[in-house]
N, C-alpha and C positions, 0 to 999 in steps of 0.2 A: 499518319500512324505507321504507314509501310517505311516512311520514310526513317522513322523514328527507331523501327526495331533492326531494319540496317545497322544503324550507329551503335544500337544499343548489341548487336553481335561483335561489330569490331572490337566497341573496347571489350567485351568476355574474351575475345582471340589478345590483346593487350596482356589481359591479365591472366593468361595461361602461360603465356610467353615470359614474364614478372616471376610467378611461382618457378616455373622451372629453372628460374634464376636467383631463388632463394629470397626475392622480396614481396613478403607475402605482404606486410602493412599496404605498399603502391599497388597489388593487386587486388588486395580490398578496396580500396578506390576507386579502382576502374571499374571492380563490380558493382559498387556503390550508384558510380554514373548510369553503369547499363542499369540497373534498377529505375534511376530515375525516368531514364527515355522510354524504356518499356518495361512495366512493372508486374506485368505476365508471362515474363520471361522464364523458357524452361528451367527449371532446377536450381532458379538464382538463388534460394535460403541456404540450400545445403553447402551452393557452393561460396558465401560468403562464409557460411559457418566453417569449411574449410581454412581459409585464409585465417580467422580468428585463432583457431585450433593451434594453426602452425606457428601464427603470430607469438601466441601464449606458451610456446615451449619456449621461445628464443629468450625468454624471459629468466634467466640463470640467476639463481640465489647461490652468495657464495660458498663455498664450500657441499655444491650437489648442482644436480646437471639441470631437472627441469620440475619446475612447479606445479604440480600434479593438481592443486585445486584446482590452480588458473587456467590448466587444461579441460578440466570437467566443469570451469563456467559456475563455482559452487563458492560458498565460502566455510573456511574451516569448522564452523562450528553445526554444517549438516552434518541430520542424523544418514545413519547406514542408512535408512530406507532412500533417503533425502539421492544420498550418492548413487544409488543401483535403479533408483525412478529417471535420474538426469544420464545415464551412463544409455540405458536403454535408450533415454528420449534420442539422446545425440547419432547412435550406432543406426538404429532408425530410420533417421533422419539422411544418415550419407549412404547408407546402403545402394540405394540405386543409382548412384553416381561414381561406383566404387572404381569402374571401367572407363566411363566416363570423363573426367574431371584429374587433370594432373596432382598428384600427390595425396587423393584421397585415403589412398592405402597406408600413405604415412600418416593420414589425420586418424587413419582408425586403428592403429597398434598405438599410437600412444594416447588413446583413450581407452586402449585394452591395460595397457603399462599402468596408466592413473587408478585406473578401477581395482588392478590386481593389486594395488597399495593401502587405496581407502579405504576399502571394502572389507579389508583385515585387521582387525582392532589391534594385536599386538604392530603390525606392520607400520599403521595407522599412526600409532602414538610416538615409535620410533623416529618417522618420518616429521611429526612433528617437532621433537626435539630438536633431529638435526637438521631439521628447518631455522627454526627459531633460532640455536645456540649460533650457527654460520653468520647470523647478521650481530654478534656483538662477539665475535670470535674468539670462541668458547668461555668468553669470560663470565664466572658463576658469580653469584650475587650474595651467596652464603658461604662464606667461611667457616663455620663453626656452624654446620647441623647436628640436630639433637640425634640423638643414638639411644637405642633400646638395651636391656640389657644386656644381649650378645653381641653389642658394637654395629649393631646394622642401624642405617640411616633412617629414619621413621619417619620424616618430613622432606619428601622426594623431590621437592624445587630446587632442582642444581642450577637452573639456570629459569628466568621469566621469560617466557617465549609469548613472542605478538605473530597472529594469525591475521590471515587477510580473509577476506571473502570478496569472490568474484562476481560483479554483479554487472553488467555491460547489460544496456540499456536499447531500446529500438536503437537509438541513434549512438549509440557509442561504441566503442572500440575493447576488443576485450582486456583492453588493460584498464578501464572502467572498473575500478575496482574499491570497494570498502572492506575498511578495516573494520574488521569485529572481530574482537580479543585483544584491544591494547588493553594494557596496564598503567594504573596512573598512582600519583603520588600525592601526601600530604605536603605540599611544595608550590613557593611559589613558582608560575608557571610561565612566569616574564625571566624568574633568573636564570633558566637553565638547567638546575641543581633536581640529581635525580638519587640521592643518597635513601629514600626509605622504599623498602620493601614493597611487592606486594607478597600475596601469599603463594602464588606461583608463578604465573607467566607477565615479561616486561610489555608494556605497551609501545616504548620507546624505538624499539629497533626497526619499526614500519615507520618512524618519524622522521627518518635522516633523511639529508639533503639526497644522496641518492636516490632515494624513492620519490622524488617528485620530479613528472615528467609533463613534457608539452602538452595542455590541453586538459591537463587533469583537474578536477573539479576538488576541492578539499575544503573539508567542515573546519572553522574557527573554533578554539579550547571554548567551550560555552561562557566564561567566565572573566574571558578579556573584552576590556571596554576599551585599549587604545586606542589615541585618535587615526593612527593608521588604521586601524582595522574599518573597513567602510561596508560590510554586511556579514552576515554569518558561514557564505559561502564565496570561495574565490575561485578563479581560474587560472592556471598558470599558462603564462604565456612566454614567458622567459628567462631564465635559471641563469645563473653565473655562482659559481661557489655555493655561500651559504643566503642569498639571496637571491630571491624571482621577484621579478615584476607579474601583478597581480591585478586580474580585473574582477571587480567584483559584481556578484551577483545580485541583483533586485528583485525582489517579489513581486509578484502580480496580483492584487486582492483581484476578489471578486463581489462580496457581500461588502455591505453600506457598512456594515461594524471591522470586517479586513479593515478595509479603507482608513479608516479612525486607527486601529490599530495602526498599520505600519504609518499613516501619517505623523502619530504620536512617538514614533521611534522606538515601539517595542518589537521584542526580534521574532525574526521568524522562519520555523524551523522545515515546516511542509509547506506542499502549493508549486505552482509554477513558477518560477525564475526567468530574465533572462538578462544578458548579457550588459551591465552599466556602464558604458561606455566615456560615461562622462568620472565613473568612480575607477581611476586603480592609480598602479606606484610600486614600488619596490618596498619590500617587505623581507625581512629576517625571519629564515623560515624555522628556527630555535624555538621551541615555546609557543607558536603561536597555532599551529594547524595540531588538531585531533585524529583525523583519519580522511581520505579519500573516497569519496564520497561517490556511490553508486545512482544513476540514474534515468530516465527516461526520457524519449525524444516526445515533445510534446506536439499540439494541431500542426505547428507548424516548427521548419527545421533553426530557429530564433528562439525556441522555447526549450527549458530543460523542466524536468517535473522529477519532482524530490518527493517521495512517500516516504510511510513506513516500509518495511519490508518483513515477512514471515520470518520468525525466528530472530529477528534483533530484540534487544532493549533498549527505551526508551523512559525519559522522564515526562510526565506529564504533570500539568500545573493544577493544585488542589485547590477545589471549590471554584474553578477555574469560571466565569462571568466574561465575557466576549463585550459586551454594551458596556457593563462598566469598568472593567478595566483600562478601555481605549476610551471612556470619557478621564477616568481618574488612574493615567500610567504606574503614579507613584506605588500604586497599591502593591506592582510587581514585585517589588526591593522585599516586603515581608512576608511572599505567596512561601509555601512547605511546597514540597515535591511528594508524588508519589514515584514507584519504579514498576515499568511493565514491562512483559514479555508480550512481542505483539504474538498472536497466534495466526489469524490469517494477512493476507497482503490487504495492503488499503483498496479498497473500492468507491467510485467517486457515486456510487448508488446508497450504498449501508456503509462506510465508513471504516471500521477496525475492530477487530477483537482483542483483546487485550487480557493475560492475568498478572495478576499482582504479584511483587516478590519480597521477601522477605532474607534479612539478613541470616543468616549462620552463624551459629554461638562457636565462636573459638577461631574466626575469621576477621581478617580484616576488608576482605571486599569481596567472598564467595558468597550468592545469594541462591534462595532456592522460591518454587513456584508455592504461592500463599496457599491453603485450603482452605476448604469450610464457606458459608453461605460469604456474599458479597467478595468472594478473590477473583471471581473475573467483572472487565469492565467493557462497555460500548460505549464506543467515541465513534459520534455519526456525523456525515461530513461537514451537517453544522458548527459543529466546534473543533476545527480541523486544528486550530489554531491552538488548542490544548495542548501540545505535542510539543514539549517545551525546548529538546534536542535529544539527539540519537549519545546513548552511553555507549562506546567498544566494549565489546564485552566478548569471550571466550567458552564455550560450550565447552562442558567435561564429559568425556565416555567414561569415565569411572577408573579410577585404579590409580593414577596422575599422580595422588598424593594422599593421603591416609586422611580419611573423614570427609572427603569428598563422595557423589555419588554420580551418576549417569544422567545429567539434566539440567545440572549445579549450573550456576555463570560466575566469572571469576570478572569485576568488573573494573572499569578504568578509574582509579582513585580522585583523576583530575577531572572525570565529566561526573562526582559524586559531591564536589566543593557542595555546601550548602544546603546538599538533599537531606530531606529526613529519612534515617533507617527504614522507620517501621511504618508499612502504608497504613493508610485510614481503613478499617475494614467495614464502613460503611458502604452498602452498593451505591450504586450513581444516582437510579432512577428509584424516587421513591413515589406511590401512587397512594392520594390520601382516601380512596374509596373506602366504605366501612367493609369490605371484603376483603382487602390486603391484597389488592394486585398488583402486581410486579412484572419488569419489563421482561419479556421471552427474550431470551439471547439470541441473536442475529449473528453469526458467524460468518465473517463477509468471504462475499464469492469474489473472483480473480478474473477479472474481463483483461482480454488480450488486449495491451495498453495502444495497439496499431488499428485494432479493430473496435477501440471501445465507442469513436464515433458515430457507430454503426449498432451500437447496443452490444448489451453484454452475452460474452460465450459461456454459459455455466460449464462445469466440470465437473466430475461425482466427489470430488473431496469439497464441493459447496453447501452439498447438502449434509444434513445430522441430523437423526431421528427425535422429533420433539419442533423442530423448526415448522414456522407455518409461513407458506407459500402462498400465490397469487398463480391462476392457471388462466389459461387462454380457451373462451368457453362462448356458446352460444352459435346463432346464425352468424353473426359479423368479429368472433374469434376474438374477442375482450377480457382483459383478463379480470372476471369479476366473478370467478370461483375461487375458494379458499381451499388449502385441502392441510394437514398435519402428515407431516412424513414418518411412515413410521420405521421400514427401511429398503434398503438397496436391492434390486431382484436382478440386476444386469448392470454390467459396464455403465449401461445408458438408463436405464427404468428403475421403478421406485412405485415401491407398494406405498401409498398415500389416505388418509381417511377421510371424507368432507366434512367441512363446518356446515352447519347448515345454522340458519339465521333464528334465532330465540327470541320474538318477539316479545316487546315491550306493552308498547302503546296497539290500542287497536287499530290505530292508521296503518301501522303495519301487518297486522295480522291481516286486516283487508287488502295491504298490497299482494301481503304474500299466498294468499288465496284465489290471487288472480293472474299465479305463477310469473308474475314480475320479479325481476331477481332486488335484491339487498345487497348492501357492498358495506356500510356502516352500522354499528352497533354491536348487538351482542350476538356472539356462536358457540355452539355447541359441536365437538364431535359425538359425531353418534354411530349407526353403523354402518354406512355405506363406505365399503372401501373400492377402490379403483387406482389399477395398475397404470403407470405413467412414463412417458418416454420424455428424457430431458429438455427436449424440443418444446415441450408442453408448459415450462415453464416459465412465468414473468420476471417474479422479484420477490425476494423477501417480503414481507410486514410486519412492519412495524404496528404490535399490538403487547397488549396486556395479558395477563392471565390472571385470572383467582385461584387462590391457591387450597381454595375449599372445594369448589362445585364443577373446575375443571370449562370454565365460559370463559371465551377469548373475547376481549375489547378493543375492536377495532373502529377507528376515526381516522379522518384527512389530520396528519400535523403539520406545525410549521414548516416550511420548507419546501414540502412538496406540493405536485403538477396533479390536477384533478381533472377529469371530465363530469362536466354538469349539464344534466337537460333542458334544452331551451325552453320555454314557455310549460314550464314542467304545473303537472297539476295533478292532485289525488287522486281525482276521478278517472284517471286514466285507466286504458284495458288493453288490449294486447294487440292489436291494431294502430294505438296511438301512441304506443310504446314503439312500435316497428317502424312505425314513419318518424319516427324522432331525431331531432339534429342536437348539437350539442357545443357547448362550449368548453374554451380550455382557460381554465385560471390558477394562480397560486395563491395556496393558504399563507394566509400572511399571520395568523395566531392559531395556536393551539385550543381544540374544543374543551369548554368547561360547561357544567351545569349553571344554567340563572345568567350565562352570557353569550353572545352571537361568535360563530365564529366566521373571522373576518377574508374574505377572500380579493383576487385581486383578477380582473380579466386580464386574457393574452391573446395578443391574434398573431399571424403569421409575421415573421419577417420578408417585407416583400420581393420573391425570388426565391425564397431558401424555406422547404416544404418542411424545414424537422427543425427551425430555429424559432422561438415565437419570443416575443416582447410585451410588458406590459401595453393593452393600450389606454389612447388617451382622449378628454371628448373635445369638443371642439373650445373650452375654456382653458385648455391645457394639466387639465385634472386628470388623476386617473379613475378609470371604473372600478369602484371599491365599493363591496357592497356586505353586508351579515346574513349568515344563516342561523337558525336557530336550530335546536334540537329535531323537533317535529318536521324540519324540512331536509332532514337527511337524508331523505329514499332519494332527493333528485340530483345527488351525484352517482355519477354510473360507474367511476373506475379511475385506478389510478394510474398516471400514465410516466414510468419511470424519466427522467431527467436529471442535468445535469449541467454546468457552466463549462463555457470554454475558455479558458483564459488565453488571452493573447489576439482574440476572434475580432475584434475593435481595427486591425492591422489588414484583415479583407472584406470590410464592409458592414459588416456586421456589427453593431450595438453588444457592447462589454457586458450589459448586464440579460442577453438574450438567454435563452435555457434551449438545451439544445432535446427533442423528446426521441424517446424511444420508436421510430416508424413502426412498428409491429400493434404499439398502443393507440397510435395516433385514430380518433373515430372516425369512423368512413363517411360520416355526414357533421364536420367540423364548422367549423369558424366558417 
């Protein structure tokens, strides 16, 4: 180790020596190395985040000096808050290196430079323009705008301007970058031809061959099937004029229906990738790529991991069937689209929040955010596979163009081929109880994608008052208290209310008179509230609500990781409850009245205390067994989880679930 962080100081001395010599990308490398050898190394984030900072100004758009998103690491369509939460994060973040660390003090006047632009909405929108118009040199796309009756222009799209956004990834470089805000075309998108309008800003101009650099990752137009094209994501590896050699990207399923799916050859747009070595070729880069595609370094540095991301849009596949569509692909060719705005980042715990958008009467591709019952939707990481591709799309601050508003998206024509307009405004989850209960919106939280191996980091923008939580409670700290948030009392705490358990059956009411806790069934808030520090909290739940009597439904569903008590029996008391050991299994179906719900055992992977695997008995079957209603006191808690894709590569069984340590019970498997 002594050894290690020797090495791992020279090269930081390498790459001080590099910056002072104006090559900041070889400097991020050397920091990169020193990270690898010693990963405790003083100050090493800020001062890679330095080398990025500098990297990202060198990046000159023609006709103006330096890229101000790609300096603040943003893409163009963050809100103000969006820009002055990331300006702080970054200023922050270098501060105590500012003496320290060569060239800090130029990494922090030109995130002073960036902020003093973005942060000003007249400044803001100027910038944007003469962003956009310098990449098609100033050439405007309307001739003959309409005019009011005192000769002033009334339709302000002098020119279609395409916006990037900055999205550099654990493992990538800050030129990592996706487009959101191209503009697309009713046009074929094999011939070139960009003759029709959109209604303001061009998608085109982040398309040219200039903009595609070594190593960049860029999304396929959604809607070419050439036989060149060999997956939905490529890498460039090597440019020459209007053509790069291209390797393309594979998916890594992780579920039995993944599997069928990409085996079946339908595409796919989220999940882990990695590099198909046996797929690439030169490629005509005209027509064929959409945008540059933002992403994250996955378990291991062979893995790329493609989400959604907060504030894109996305299409997602209606009435969308995981089982049978990868048994019957054809089905795809006549699926409708709907169009979302995702609202939080993807989490491989709860999945995605998402609202629905709706077209603009008097537009050809500005949509706005749907209202009214069923305009937002939950996609949980079951159907990750719903995500059908990323639309570029362009954020409006308002004023841009006459009948536009502050929220609006101005969307890419060519990632719209085939979508239907007007989403379905049926909610997702419908619950056929005679109560009408409906799914509670889950608002996914944001675990640091470096640390998410390690369970998730909540943040205060994860919680929203009406969410119900899962707390870490008792002698052995499980999380098998519920509580309803109702709201924020600190950066870090949260006034919260308990459920407390509404017995059914008298099996329960006897459990719970012999202050044994309940994890399943039915709750009530009532009045007990208690103050909470973020630390305190598990995960989300996935439960129901009635929308009469105000009683949350909560059950094990598909998918997820339970604890169940061994040799569990009614008669139990509080003695036999405290000596209790437990097992870990996955629900393999969802609970219904009048049927068992079916579970599956898991024991440890042997060596790896947080990876477990189905097991199997000595006929090579697995332990599959039903519970029924009446035997639900003897699950104890739910223990968040999650797949690793790529884990097959160190030993590890592809289909292991990797569990949250914090859940795992202190008398397991």
């Amino acid at each position: 180790m002594s050894y290690n962080k020797v090495e791992a100081l020279r090269e930081k001395s390498d790459a001080e020596k590099l910056i002072l010599s104006n090559d900041y990308i070889a400097a991020r490398t050397k920091l990169k190395k020193a990270q690898q050898l010693f990963p405790s190394l003083d100050h090493i984030t800020p001062m890679l985040t330095v080398c990025e900072i500098l990297s990202a100004s060198t990046n000159i758009i023609p006709g103006y000096e330096t890229d101000y998103y790609w300096v603040l690491q943003l893409m163009p369509s963050s809100a103000f808050t969006d820009i002055t939460c990331q300006y702080q994060k970054l200023v922050s973040l270098l501060q105590p290196i500012k003496y320290k660390f060569p060239a800090t003090e130029l990494a922090l006047k030109l995130l002073q430079e960036a902020y003093s632009v973005l942060s000003d909405k007249k400044k803001r929108v100027a910038f944007d323009i003469k962003r956009g118009t310098s990449w098609v040199n100033y050439e405007t796309f309307e001739s003959n705008p309409e005019k009011d009756s005192n000769g002033e222009k009334v339709n302000g799209n002098t020119n279609n301007i395409n916006i990037q956004e900055s999205g550099s990834g654990s493992g990538s470089s800050s030129s990592d970058v996706i487009s959101e805000g191209y503009k697309g075309q009713d046009t074929d998108i094999n011939s070139g031809s960009h003759e029709q309008k959109q209604d303001f800003y061009n998608f085109d101009t982040y398309r040219t061959p200039e903009c595609f650099e070594l190593r960049d990752i860029w999304a396929v137009h959604c809607n070419l099937t050439q036989p060149c094209i060999g997956g939905r994501y490529g890498q460039v590896c090597d440019k020459s004029g209007g053509e790069a050699e291209i390797t393309w990207l594979k998916p890594i399923p992780v579920t039995e229906g993944e599997r069928r799916w990409f085996d079946a050859g339908l595409p796919v747009a989220c999940g882990s990738f990695c590099l198909d070595t046996e797929k690439s070729g030169t490629v005509g880069l005209k027509g064929v790529f959409s945008y540059k595609c933002s992403w994250d370094s996955g378990i291991t540095e062979e893995l790329y991991e493609i989400y959604p991301k907060k504030g894109e849009v996305w299409a997602v596949y209606d009435n969308f069937d995981l089982d049978e569509w990868s048994y019957n692909p054809d089905i795809i060719k006549e699926c409708s689209y709907k169009l979302v705005e995702i609202i939080t980042d993807y989490s491989i715990y709860n999945g995605v929040e998402c609202g629905q958008l709706v077209k603009v009467n008097g537009f050809k591709s500005v949509y706005e955010r749907q209202t009214g019952e069923g305009s937002n939707l939950h996609i949980g990481p079951r159907d990750l596979y719903m995500l059908a591709h990323n639309v570029p799309a362009y954020r409006f601050t308002g004023g841009e163009i006459y009948g536009v508003n502050d929220g609006m998206f101005e969307l890419d024509q060519l990632a719209l081929k085939n979508l239907d307009d007007e989403p379905n405004n049926q909610p997702m989850v419908e619950e056929k109880d005679p109560d009408l209960l409906v799914l509670t919106p889950n608002p996914n939280p944001n675990p640091n994608p470096q640390g998410s191996v390690l369970g998730p980091n909540w943040a205060a923008n994860d919680f929203t008052t009406g969410q119900v939580w899962a707390t870490y409670s008792g002698k052995d700290l499980m999380p098998r208290q519920y509580v309803l948030i109702n709201n924020m009392i600190s950066p870090s705490g949260f006034s919260a209310t308990v459920l407390e358990p509404e017995t059914v059956f008298d099996v329960e009411a006897s459990w719970k008179s012999r202050n044994l806790p309940i994890v399943c069934g039915m709750f009530r808030a009532k009045e007990v509230k208690v103050n909470l520090d973020i630390s305190q909290f598990s995960h989300l739940v996935n439960c129901f609500k009635s929308t009469s009597n105000f009683i949350y439904k909560i059950f094990p569903t598909k998918g997820e990781i339970w604890a169940v008590y061994r040799n569990w029996k009614l008669q139990w008391n509080r003695v036999n409850y405290d000596n209790c050991k437990c097992w870990v299994v996955e629900i393999l179906s969802d609970f219904s009245d009048g049927e068992k719900m079916m579970v599956a055992r898991l024991v440890e992977v042997k060596g790896c205390l947080t990876f477990f695997q189905r097991m199997q008995g000595e006929d090579g079957f697995e332990m599959v067994r039903g519970f029924s209603k009446r035997e639900m006191l003897c699950f104890s808690h739910r223990i968040p989880a999650f797949r690793v894709p790529g884990i097959g590569g160190h030993g590890i069984p592809e289909s292991s679930w990797h569990l949250e340590p914090n859940a795992l019970p202190p008398n397991g498997n």
